[in-house]
N, C-alpha and C positions, 0 to 999 in steps of 0.2 A: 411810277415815278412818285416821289414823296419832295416835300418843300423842308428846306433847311429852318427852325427859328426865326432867324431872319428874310425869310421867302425865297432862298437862293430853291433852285431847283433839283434835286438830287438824283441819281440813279444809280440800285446797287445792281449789279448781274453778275453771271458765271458766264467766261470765256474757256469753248472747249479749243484745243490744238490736238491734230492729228498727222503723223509724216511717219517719213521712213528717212533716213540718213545712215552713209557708209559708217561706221566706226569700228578701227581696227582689222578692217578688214571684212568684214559682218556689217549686213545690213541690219538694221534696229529700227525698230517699230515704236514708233514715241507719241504717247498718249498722254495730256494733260487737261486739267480744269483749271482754272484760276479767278477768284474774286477778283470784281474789276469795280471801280465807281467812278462815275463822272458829275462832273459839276455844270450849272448854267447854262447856258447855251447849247454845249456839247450834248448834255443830258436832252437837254429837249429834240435835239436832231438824233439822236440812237432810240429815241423812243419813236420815230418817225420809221425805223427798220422792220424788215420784216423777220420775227427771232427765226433763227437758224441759217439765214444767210453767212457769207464768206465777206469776212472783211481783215484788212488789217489795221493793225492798231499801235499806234507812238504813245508812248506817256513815261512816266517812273513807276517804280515798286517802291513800298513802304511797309512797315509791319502796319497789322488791323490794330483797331483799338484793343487793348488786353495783351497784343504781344501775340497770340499764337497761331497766326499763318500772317502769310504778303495779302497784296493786295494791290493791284494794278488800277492808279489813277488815269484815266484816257485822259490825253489832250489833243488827240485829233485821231483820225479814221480816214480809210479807202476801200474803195470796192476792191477786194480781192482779184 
């Protein structure tokens, strides 16, 4: 965890997804990473995890700074 300027509390991570879902007809095997960051509060309760666990996750997408991938802001979390 790192602190904002201002002392806000910050957290960057990678969220992996892993599934399988019919499409077309065909199963398909859907593997993803995604930059995620959280802010204050949230940030300090995901740092309380244990990494690798299953969770799910609400927030928006945004591009990163510079434009070139997203970036998933958490605004809240559940036990998978």
């Amino acid at each position: 965890m790192r602190y904002t300027p201002a002392g806000l509390p910050a957290l960057e991570m990678q969220l992996e997804h892993e599934s399988s879902i019919e499409e077309a007809g065909q199963t398909r095997q859907v593997k993803v990473t995604i930059k995620a960051v959280a802010f204050g509060t949230m940030a300090e309760r995901l740092c309380q995890q244990a990494v690798g666990s299953a969770w799910g996750f609400t927030g928006f997408l945004a591009n990163a700074r510079g434009g070139r991938h997203v970036v998933l802001h958490v605004l809240d979390f559940q036990s998978d």
